[in-house]
N, CA and C atoms as a LAMMPS dump frame, in Angstrom:
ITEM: TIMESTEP
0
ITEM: NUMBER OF ATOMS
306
ITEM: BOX BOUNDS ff ff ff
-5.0000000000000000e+02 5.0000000000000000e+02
-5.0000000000000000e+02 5.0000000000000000e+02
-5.0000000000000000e+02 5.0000000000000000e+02
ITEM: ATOMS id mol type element x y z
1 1 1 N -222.244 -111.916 -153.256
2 1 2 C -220.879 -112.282 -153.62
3 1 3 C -220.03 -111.012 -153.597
4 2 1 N -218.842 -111.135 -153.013
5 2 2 C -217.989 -109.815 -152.765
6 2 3 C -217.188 -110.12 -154.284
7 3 1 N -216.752 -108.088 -154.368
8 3 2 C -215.999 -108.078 -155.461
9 3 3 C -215.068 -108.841 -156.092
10 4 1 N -214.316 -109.427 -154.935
11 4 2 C -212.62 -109.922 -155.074
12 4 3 C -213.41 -111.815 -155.505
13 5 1 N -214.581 -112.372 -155.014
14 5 2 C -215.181 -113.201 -155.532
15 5 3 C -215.528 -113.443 -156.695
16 6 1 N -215.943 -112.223 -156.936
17 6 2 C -216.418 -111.782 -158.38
18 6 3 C -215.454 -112.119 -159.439
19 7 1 N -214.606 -111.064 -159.433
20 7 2 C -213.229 -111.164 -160.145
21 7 3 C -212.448 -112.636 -160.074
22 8 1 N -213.098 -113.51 -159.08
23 8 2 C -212.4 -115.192 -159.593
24 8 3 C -213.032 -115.602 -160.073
25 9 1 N -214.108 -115.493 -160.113
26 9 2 C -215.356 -116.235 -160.623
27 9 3 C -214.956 -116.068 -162.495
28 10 1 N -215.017 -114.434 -162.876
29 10 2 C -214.856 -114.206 -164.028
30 10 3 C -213.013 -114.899 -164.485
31 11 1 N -212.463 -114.284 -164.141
32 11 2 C -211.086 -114.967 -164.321
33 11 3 C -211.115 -116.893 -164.749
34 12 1 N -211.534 -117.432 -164.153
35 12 2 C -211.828 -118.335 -163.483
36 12 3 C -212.706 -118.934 -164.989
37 13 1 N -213.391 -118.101 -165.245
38 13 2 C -214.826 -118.461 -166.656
39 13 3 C -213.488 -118.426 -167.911
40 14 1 N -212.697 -117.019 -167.665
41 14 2 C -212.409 -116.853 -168.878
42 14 3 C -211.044 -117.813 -169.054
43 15 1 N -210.479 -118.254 -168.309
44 15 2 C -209.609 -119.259 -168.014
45 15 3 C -210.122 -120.746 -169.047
46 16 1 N -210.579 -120.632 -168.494
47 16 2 C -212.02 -122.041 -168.907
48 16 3 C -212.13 -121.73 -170.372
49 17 1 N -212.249 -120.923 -170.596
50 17 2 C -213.32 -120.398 -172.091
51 17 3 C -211.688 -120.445 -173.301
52 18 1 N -210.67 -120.274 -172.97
53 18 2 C -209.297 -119.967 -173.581
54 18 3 C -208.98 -120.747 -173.409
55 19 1 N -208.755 -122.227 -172.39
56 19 2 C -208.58 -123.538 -172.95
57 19 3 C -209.005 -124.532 -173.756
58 20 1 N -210.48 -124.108 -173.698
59 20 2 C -211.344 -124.507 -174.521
60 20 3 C -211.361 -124.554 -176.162
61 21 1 N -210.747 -123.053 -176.154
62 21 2 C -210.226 -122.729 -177.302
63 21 3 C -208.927 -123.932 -178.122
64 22 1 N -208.134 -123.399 -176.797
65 22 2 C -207.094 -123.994 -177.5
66 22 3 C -206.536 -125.665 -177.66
67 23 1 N -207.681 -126.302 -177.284
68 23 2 C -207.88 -127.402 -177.153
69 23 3 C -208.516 -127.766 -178.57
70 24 1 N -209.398 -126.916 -178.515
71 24 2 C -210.388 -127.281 -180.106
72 24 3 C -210.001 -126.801 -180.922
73 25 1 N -208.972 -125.828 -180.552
74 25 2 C -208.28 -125.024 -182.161
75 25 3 C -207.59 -126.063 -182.975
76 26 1 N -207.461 -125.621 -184.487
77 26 2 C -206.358 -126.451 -185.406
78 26 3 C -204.921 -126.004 -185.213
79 27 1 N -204.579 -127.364 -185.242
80 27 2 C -203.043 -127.277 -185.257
81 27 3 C -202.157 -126.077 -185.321
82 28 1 N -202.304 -125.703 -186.455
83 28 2 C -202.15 -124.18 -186.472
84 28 3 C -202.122 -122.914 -185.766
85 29 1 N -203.218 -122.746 -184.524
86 29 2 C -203.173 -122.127 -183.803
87 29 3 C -202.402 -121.65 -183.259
88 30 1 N -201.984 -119.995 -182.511
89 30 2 C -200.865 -120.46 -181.234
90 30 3 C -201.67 -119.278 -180.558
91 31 1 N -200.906 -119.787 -179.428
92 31 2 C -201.575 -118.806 -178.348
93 31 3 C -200.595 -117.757 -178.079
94 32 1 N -201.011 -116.632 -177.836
95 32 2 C -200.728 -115.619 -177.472
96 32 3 C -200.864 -114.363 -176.44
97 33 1 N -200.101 -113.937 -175.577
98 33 2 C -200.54 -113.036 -174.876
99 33 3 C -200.521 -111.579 -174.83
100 34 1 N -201.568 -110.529 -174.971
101 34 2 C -201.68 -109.147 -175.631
102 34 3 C -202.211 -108.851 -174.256
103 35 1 N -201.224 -107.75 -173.691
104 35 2 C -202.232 -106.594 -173.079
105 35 3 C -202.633 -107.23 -171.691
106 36 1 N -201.796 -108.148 -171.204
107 36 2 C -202.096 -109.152 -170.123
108 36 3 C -203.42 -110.135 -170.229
109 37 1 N -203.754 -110.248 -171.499
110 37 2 C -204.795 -111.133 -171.995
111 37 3 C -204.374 -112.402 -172.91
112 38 1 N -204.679 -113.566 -173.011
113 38 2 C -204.627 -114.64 -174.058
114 38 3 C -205.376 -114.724 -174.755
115 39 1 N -205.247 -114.77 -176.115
116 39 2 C -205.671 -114.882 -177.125
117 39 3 C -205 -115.809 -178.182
118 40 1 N -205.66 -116.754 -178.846
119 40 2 C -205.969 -117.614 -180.023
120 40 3 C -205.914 -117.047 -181.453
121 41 1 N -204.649 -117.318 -181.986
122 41 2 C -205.078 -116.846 -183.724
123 41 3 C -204.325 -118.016 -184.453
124 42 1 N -204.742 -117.581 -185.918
125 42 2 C -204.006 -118.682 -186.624
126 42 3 C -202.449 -118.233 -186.924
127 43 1 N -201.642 -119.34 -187.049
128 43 2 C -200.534 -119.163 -187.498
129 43 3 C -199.499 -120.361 -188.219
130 44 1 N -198.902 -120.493 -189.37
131 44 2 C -198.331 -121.32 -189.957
132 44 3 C -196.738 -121.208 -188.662
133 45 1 N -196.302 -120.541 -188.207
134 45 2 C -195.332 -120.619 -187.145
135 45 3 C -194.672 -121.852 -187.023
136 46 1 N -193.226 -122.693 -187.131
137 46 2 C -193.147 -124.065 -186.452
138 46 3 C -192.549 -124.008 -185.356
139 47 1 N -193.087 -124.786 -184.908
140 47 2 C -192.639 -124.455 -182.918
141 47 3 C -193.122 -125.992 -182.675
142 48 1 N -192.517 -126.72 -181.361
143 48 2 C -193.15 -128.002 -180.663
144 48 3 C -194.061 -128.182 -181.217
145 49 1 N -194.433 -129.558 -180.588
146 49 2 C -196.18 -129.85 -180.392
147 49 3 C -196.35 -130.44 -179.025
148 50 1 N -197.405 -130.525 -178.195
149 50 2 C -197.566 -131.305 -177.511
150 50 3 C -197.473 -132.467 -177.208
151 51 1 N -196.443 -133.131 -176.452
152 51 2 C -196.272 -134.526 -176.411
153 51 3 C -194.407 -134.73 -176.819
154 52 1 N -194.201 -133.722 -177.332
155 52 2 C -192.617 -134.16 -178.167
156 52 3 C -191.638 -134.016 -176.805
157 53 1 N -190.366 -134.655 -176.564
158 53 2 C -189.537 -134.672 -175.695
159 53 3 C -189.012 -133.493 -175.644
160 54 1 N -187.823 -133.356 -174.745
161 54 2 C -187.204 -132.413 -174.578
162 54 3 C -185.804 -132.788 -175.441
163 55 1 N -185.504 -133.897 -175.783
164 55 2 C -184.647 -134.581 -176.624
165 55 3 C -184.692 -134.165 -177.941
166 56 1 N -186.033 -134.187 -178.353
167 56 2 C -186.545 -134.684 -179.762
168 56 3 C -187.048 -132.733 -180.072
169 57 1 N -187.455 -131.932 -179.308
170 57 2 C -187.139 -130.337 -179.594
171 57 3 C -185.999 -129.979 -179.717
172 58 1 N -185.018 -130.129 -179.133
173 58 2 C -183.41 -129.535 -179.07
174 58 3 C -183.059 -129.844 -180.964
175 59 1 N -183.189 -131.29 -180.904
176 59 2 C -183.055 -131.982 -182.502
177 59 3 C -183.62 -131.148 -183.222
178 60 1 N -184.717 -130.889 -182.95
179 60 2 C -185.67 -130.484 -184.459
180 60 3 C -185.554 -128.29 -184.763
181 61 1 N -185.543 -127.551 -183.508
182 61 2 C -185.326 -126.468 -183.12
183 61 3 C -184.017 -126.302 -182.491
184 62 1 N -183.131 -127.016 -182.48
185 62 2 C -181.752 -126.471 -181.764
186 62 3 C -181.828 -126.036 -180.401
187 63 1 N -180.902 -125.683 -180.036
188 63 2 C -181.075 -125.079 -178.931
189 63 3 C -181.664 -123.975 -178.146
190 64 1 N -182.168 -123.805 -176.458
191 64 2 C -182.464 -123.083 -176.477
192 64 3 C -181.814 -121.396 -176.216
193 65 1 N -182.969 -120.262 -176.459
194 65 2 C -182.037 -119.088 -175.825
195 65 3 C -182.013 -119.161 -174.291
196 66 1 N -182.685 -119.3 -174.055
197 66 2 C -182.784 -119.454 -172.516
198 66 3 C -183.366 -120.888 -171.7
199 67 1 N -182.687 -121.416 -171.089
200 67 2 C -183.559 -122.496 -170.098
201 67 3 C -183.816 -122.059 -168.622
202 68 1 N -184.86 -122.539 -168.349
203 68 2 C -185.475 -122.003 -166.806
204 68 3 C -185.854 -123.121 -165.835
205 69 1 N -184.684 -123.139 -164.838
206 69 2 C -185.242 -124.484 -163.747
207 69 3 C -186.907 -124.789 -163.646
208 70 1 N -186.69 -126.521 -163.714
209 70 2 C -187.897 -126.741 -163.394
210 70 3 C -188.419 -126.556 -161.781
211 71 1 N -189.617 -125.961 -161.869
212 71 2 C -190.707 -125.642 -160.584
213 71 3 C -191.738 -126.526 -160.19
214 72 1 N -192.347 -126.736 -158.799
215 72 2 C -193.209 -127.045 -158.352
216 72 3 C -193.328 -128.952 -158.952
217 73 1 N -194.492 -129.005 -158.218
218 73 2 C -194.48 -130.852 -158.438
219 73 3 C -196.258 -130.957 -158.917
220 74 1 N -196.266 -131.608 -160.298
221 74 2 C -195.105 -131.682 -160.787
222 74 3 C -194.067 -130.713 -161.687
223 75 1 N -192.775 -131.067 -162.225
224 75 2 C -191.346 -130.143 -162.198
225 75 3 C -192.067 -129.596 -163.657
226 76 1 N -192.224 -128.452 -163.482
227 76 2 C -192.678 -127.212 -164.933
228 76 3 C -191.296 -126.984 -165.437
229 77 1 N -190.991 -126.785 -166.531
230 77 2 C -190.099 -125.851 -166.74
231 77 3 C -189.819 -125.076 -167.972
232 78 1 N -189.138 -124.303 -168.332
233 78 2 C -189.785 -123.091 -169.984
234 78 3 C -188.555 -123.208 -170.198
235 79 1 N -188.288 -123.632 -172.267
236 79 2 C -187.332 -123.274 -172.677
237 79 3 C -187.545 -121.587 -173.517
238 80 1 N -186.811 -121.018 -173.425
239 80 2 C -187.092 -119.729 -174.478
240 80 3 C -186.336 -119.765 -175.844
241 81 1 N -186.949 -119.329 -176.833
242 81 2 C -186.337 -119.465 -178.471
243 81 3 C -187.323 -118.078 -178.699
244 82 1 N -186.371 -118.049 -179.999
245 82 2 C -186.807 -116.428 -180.469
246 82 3 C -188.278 -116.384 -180.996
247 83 1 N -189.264 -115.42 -180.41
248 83 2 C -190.644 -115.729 -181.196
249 83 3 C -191.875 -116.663 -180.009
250 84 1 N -191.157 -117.374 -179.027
251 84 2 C -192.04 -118.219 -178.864
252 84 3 C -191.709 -119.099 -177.558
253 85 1 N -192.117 -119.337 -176.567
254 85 2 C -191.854 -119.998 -174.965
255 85 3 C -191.964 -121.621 -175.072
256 86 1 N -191.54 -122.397 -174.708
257 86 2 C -191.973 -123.814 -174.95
258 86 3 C -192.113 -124.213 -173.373
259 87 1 N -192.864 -124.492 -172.807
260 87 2 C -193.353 -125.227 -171.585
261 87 3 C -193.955 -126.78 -171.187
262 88 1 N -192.6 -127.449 -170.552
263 88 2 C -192.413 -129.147 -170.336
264 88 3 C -192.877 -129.039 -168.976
265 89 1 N -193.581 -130.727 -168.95
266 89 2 C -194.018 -131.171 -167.769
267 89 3 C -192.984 -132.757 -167.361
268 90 1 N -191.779 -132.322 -167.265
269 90 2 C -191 -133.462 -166.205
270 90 3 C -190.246 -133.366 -167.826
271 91 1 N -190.295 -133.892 -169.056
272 91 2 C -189.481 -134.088 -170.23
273 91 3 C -190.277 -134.098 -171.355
274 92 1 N -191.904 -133.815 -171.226
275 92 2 C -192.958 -133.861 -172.45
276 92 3 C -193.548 -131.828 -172.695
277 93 1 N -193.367 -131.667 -173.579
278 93 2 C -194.39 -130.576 -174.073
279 93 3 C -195.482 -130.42 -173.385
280 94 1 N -195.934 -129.276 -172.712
281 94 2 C -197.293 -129.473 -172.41
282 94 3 C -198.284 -128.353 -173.419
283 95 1 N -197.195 -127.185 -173.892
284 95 2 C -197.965 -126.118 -174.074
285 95 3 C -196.593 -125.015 -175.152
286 96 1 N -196.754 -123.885 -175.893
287 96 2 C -196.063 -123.601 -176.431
288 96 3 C -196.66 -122.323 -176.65
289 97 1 N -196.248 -121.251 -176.065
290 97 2 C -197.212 -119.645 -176.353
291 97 3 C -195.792 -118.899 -177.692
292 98 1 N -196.818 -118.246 -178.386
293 98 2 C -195.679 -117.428 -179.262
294 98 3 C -195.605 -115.751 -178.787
295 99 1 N -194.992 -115.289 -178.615
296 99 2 C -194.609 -113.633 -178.041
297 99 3 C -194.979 -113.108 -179.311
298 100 1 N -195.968 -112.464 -178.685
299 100 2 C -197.007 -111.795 -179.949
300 100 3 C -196.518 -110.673 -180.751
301 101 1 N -195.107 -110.156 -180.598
302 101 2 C -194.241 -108.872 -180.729
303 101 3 C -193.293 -109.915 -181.823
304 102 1 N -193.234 -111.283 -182.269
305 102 2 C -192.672 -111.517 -183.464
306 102 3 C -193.843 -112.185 -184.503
């Protein structure tokens, strides 16, 4: 197996191994990215949840600081708020990382 194989293979594991996580983590959890790495800790933080509209976030968190056209099919797209990224799939939550620097 060549290097550049190698390096997907592992990527690829640890990909796997950090959803895993955050799938089985409690509620609480948020994900985070350090050092070009993701990582899992606890946090009382309120931010989305998975599944909530794009309607029903604006309501509950206000608006955002930043919105970012939706991409690719299907349409991704990231709202930004202070502390924390919120990422929709067409008008549902899919995912919510917190910027590990608040």
């Amino acid at each position: 197996m060549t290097g550049k194989k190698k390096l997907t293979v592992w990527v690829a594991i640890e990909l796997t191994a950090v959803l895993a996580l955050v799938w089985a983590g409690a509620a609480r959890a948020e994900t985070i990215a350090v050092d070009d790495r993701v990582m899992v800790r606890e946090s009382d933080l309120q931010r989305p949840h998975r599944g909530m509209t794009m309607q029903a976030v604006q309501a509950k968190f206000g608006a955002p600081a930043t919105r970012h056209e939706a991409v690719g099919e299907p349409p991704i797209s990231r709202w930004d708020y202070q502390g924390y990224a919120v990422f929709f799939e067409k008008d549902r939550v899919i995912h919510t990382v917190v910027d590990p620097a608040s």
